[in-house]
DSSP file (Angstrom, degrees, kcal/mol; ACC not computed):
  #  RESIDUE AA STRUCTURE BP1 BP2  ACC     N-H-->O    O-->H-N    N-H-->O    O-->H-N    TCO  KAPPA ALPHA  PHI   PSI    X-CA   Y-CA   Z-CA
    1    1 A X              0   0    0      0, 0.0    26,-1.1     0, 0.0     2,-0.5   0.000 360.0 360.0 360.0 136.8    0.0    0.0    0.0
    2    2 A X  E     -A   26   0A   0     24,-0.3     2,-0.4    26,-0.1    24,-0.3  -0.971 360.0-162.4 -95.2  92.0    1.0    3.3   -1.2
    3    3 A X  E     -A   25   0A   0     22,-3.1    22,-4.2    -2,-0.5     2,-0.3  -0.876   7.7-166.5 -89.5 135.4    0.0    6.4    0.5
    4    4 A X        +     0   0    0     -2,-0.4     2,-0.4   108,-0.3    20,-0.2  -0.913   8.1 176.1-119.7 130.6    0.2   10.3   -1.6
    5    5 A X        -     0   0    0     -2,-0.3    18,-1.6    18,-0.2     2,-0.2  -0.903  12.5-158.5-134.7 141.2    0.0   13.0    0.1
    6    6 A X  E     +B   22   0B   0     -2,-0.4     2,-0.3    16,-0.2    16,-0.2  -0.568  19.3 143.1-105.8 155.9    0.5   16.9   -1.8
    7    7 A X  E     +B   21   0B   0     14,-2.3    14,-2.3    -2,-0.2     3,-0.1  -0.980  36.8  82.4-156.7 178.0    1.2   20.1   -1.4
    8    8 A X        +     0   0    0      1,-0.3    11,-0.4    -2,-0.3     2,-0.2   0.321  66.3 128.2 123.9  -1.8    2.8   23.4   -2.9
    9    9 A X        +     0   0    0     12,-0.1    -1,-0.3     9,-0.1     2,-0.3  -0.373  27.6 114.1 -96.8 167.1   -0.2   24.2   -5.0
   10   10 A X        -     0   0    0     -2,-0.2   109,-2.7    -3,-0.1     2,-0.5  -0.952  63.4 -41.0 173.3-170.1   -1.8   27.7   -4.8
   11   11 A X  E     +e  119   0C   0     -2,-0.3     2,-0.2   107,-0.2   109,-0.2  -0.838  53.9 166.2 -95.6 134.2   -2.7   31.1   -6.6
   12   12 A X  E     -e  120   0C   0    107,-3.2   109,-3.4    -2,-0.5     2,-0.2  -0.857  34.5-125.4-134.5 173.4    0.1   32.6   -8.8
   13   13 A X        -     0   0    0     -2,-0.2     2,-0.7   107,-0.2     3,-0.2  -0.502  52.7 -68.2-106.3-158.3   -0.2   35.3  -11.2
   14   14 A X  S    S+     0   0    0     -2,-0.2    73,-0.1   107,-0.2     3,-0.1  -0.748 124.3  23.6 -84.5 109.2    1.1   34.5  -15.1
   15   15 A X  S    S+     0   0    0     -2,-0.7    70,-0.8     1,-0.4    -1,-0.2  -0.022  98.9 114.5 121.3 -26.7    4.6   34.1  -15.3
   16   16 A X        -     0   0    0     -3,-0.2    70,-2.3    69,-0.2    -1,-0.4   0.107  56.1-125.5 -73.3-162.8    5.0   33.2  -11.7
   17   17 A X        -     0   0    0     68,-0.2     2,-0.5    67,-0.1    67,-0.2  -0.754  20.0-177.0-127.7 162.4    6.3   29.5  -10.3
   18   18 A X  E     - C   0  83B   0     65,-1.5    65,-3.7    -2,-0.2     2,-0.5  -0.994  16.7-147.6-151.5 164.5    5.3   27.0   -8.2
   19   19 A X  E     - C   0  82B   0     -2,-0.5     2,-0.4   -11,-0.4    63,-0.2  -0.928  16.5-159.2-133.4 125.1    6.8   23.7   -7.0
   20   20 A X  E     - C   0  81B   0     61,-1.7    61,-2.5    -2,-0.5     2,-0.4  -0.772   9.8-163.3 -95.5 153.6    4.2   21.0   -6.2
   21   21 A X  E     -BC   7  80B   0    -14,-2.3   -14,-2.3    -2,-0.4     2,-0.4  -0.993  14.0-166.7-134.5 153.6    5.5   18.3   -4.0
   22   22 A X  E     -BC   6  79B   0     57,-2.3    57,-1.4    -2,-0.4     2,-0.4  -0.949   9.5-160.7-122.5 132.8    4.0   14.6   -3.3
   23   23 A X  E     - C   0  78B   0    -18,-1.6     2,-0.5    -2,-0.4   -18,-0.2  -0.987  12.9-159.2-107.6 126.1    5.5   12.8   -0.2
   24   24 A X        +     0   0    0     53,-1.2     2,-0.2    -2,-0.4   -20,-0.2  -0.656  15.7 173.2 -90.2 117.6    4.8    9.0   -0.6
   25   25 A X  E     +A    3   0A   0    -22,-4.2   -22,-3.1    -2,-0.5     2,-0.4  -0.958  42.7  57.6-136.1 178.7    4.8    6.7    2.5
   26   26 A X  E    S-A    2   0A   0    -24,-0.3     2,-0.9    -2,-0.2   -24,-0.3  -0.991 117.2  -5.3 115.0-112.5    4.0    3.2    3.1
   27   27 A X  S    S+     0   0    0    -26,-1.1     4,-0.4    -2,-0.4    -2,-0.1  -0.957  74.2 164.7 -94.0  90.7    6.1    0.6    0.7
   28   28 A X        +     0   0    0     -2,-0.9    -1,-0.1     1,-0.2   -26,-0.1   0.598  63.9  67.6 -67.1  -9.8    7.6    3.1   -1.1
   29   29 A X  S    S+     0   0    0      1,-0.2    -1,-0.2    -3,-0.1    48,-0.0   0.899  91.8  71.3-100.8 -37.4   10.4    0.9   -2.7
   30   30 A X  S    S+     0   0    0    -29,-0.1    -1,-0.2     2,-0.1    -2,-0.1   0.851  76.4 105.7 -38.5 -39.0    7.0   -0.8   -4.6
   31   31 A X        +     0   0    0     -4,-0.4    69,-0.2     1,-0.1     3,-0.1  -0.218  40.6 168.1 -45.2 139.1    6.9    2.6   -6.6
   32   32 A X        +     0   0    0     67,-3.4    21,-0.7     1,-0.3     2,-0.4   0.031  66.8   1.9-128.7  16.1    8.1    1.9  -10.0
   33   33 A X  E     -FG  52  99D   0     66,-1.3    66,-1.3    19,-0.3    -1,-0.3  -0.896  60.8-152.8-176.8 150.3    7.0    5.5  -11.6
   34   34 A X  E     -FG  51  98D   0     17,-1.5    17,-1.3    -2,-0.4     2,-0.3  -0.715  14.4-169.6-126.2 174.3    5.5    8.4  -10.4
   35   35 A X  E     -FG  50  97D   0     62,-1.2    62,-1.9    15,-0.2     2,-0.4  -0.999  26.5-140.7-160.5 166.5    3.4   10.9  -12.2
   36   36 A X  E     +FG  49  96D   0     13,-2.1    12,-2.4    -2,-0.3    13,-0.7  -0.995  28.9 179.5-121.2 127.9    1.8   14.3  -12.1
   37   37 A X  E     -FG  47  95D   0     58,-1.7    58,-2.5    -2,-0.4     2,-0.4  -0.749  10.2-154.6-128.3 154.1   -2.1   14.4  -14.0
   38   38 A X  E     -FG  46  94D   0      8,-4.9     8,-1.4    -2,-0.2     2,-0.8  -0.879  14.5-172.3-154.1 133.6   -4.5   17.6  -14.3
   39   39 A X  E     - G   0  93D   0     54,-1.5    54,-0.8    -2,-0.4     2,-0.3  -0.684   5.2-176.5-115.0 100.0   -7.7   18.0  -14.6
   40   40 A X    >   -     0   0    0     -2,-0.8     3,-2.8     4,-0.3     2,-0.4  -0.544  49.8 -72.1 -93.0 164.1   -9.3   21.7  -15.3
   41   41 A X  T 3  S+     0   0    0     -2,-0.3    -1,-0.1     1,-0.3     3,-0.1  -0.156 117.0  11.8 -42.7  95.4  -13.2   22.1  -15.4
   42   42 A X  T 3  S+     0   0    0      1,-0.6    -1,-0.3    -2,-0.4     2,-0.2   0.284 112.2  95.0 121.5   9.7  -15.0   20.8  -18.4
   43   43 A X  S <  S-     0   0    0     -3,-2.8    -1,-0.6    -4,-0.1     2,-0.4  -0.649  79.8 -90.8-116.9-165.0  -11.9   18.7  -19.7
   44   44 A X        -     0   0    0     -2,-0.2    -4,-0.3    -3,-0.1    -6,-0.1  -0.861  43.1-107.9-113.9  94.3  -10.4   15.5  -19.6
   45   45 A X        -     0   0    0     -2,-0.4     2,-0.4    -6,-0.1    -6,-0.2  -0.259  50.1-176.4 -38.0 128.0   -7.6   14.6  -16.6
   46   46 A X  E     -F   38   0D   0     -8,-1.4    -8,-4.9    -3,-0.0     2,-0.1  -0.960  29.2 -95.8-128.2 162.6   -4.6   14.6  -19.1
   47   47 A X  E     -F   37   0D   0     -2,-0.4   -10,-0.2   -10,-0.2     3,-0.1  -0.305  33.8-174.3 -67.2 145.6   -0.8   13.5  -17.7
   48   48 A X  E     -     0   0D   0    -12,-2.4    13,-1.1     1,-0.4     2,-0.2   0.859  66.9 -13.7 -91.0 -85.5    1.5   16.4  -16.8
   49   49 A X  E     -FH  36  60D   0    -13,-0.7   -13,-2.1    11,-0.2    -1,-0.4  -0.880  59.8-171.2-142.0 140.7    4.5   14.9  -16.1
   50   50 A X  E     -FH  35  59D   0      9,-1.1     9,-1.5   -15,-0.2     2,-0.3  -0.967   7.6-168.5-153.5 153.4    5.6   11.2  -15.6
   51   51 A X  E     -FH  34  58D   0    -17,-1.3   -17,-1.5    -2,-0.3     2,-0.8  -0.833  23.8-131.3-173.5 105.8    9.2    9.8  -14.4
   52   52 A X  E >   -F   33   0D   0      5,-1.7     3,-1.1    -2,-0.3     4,-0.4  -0.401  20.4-161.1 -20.2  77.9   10.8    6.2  -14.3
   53   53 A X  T 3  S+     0   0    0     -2,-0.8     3,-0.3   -21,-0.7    -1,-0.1   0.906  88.0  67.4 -56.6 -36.0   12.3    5.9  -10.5
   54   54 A X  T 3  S-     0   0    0    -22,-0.3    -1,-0.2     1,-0.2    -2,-0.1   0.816 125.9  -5.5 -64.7 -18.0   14.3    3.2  -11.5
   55   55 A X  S <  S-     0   0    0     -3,-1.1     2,-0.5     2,-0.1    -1,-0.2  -0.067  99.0-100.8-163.7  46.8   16.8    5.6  -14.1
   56   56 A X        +     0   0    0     -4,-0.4     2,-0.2    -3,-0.3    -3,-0.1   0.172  54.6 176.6  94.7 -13.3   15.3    8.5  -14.0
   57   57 A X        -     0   0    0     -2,-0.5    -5,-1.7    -5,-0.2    -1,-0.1  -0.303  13.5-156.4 -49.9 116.6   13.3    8.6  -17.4
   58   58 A X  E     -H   51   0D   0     -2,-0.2     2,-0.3    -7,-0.2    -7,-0.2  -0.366  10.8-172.1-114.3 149.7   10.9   12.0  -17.9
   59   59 A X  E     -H   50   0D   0     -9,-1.5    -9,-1.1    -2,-0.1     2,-0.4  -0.945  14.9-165.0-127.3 152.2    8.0   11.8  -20.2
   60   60 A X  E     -H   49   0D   0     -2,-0.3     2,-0.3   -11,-0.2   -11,-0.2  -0.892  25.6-122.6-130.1 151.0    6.5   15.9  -20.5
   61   61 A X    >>  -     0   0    0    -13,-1.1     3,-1.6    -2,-0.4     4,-0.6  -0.724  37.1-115.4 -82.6 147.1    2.9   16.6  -22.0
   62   62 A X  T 34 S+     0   0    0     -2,-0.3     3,-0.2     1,-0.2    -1,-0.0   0.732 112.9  58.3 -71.3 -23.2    3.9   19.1  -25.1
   63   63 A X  T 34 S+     0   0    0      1,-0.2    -1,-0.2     3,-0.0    -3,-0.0   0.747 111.0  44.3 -87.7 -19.0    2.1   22.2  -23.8
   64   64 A X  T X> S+     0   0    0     -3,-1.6     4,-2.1   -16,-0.2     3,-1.5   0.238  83.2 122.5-106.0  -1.0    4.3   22.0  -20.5
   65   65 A X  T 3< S+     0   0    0     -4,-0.6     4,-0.1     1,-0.3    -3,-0.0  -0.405  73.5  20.2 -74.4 139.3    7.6   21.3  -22.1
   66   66 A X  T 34 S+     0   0    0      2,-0.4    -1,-0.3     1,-0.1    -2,-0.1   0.022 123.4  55.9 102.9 -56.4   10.3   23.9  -21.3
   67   67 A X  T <4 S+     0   0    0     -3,-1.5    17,-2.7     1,-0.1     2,-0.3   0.530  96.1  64.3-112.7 -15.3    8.7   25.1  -18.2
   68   68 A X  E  <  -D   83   0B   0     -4,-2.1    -2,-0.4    15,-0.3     2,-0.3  -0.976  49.2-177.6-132.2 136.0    8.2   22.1  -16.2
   69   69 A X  E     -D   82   0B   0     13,-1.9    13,-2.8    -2,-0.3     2,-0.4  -0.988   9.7-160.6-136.9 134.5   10.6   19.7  -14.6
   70   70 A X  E     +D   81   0B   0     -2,-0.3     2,-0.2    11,-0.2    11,-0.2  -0.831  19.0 173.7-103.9 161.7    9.5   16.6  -12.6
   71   71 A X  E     -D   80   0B   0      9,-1.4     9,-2.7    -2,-0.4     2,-0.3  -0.936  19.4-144.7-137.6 170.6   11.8   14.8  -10.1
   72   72 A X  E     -D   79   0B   0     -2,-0.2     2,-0.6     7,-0.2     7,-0.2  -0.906   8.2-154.3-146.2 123.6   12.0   12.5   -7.9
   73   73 A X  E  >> -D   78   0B   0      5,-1.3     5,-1.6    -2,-0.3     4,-1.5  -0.815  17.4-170.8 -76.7 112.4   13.8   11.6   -4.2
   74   74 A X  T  45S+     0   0    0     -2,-0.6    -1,-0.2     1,-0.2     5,-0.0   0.523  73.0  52.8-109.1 -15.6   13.8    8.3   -4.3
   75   75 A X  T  45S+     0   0    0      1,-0.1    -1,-0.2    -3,-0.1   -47,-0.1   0.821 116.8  36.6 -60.4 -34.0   14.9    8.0   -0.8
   76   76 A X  T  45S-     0   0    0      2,-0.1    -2,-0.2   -48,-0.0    -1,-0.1   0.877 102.0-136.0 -82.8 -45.7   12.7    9.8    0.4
   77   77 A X  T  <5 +     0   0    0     -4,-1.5   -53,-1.2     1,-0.2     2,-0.5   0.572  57.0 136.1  98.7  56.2   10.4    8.7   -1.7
   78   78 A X  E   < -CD  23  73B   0     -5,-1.6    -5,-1.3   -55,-0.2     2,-0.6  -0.845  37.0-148.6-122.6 111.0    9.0   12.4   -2.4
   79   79 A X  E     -CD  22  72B   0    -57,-1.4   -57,-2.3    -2,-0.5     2,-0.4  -0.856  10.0-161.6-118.4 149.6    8.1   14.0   -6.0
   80   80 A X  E     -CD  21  71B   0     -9,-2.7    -9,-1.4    -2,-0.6     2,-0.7  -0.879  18.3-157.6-127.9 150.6    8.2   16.9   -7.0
   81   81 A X  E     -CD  20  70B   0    -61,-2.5   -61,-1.7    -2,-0.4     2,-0.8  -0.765  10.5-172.4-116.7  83.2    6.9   19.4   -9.8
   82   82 A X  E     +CD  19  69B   0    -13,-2.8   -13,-1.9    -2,-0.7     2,-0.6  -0.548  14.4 179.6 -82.3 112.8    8.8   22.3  -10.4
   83   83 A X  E     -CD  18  68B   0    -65,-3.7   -65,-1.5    -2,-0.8   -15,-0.3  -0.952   5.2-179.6-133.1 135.7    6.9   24.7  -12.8
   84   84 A X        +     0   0    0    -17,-2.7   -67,-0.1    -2,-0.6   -68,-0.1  -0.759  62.8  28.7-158.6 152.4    7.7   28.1  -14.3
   85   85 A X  S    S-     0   0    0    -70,-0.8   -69,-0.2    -2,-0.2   -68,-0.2   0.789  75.9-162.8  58.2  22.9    6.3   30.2  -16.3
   86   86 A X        -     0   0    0    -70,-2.3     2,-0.3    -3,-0.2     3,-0.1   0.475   3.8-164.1 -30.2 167.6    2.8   29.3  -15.5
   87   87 A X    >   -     0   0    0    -73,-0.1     3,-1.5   -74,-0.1     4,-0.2  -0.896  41.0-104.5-166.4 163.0   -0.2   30.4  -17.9
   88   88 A X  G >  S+     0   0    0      1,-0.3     3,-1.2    -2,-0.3    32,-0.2   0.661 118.1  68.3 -86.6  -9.6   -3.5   30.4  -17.0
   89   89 A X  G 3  S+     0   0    0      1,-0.2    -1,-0.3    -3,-0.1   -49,-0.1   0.805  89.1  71.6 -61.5 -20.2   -4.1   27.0  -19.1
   90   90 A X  G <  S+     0   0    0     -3,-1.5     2,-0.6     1,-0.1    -2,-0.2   0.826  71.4 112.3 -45.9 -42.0   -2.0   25.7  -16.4
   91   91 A X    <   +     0   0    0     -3,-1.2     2,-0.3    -4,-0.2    28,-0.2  -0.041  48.3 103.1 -38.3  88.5   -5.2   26.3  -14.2
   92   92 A X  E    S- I   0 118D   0     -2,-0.6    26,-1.5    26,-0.5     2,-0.3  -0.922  73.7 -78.7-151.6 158.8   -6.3   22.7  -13.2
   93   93 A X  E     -GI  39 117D   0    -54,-0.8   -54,-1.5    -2,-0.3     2,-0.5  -0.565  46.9-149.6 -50.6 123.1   -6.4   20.1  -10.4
   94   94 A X  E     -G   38   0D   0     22,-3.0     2,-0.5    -2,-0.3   -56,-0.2  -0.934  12.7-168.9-122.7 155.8   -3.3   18.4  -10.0
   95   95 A X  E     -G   37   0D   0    -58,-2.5   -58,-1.7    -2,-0.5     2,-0.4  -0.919  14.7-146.0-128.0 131.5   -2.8   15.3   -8.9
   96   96 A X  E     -G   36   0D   0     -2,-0.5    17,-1.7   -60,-0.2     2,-0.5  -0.422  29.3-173.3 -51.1 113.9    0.3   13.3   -7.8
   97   97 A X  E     -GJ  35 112D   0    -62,-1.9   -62,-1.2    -2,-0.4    15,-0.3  -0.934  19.0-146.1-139.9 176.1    0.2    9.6   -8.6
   98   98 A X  E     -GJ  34 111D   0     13,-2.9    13,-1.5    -2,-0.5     2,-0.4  -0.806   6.9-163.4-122.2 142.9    2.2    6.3   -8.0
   99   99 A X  E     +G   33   0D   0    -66,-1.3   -67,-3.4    -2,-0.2   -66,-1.3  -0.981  16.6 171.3-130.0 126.2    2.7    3.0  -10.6
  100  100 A X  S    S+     0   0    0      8,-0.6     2,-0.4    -2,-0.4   -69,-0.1  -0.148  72.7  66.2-118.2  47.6    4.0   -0.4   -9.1
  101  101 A X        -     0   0    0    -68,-0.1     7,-0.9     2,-0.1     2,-0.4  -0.898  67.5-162.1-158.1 157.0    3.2   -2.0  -12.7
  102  102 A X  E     -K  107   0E   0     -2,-0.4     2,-0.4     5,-0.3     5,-0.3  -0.868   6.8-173.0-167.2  95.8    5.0   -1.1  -15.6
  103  103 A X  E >  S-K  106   0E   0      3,-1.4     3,-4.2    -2,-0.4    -2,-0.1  -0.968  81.3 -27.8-118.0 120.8    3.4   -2.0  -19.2
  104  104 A X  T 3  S-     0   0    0     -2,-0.4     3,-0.1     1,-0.2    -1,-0.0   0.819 126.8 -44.0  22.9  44.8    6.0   -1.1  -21.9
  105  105 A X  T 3  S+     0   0    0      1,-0.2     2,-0.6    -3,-0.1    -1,-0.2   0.462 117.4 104.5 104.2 -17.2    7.8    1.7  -19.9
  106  106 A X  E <   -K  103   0E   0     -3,-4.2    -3,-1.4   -54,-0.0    -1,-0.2  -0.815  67.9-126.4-128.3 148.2    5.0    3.2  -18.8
  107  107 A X  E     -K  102   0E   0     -2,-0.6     2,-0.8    -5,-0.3    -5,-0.3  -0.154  14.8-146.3 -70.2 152.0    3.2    3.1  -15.0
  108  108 A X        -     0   0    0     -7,-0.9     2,-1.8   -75,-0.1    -8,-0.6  -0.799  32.4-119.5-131.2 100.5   -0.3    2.2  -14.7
  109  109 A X        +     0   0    0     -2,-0.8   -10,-0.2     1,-0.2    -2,-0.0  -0.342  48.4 151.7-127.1 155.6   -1.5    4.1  -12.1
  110  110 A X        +     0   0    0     -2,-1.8     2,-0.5   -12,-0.2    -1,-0.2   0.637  62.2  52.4 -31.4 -58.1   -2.9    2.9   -8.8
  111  111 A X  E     -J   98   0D   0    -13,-1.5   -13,-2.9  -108,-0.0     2,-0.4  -0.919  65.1-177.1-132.1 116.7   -2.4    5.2   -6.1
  112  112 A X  E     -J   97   0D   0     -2,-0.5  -108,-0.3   -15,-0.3   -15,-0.2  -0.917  19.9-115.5-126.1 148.7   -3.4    9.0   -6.4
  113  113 A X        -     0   0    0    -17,-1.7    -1,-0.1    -2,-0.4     3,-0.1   0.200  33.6 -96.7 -60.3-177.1   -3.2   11.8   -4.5
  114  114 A X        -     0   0    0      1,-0.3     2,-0.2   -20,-0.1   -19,-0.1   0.631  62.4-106.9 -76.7 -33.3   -5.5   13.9   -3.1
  115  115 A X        -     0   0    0    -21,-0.2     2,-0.4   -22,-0.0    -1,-0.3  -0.379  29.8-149.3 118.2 148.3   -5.6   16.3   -5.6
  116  116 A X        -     0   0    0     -2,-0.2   -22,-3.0    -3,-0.1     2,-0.3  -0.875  20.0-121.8-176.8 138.2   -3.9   20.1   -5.3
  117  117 A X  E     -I   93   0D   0     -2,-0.4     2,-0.2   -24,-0.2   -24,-0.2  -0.814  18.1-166.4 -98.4 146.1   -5.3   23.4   -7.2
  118  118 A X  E     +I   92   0D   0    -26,-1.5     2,-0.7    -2,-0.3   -26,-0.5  -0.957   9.7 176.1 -86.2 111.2   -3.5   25.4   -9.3
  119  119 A X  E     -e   11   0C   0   -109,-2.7  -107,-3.2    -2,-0.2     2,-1.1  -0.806   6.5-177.0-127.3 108.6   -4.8   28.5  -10.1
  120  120 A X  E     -e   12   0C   0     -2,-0.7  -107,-0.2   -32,-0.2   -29,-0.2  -0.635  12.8-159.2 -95.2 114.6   -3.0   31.1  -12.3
  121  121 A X              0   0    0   -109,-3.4  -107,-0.2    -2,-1.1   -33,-0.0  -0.408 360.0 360.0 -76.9 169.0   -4.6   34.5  -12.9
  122  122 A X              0   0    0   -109,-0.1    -1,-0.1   -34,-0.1  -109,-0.1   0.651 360.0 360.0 -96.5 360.0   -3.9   36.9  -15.7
């Protein structure tokens, strides 16, 4: 069992930054990928950000590219979303989540967060 829990998330104006952070507890070592998802009002949860633990591989969604970097403390077992340059499409739920299953490279995941606003004004 997995547990997510977030923070870091807030009001920013356009241009500012935030860093979301997930701290993961429970059998962490189970994690085999982590991820960041968002869902804004009237769309479709799409992936943010998504990152192999075992070497470190980053997948980006194309709109976010550039501006956003995930990582991950894999001691800690803690992820994080560092994001710059905000725009107000940025405005969405985010959610931290966790993969202990792996299908061709990519996590299928399980265990989600709570869930975090972003809101960027203009």
């Amino acid at each position: 069992q997995v547990q997510l829990v977030e923070s870091g998330g807030g009001l920013v104006q356009t241009g500012g930054s935030l860093r979301l952070s997930c701290a993961a507890s429970g059998d962490i070592f189970s994690i085999n990928a982590m991820g960041w998802y968002r869902q804004a009002p009237g769309k479709q949860r799409e992936m943010v950000a998504t990152i192999i633990c075992s070497d470190g591989t980053t997948n980006y969604e194309d709109s976010v590219k550039g501006r956003v970097t995930i990582s991950r403390d894999n001691a800690k077992g803690t992820l994080y979303l560092q994001m710059d340059t905000l725009k107000p499409e940025d405005t969405a739920v985010y959610y931290c989540a966790a993969a202990e299953e792996l299908d061709f490279g990519m996590g299928f995941y399980e265990y989600w967060g709570q869930g975090t606003q972003v809101t960027v004004s203009s």
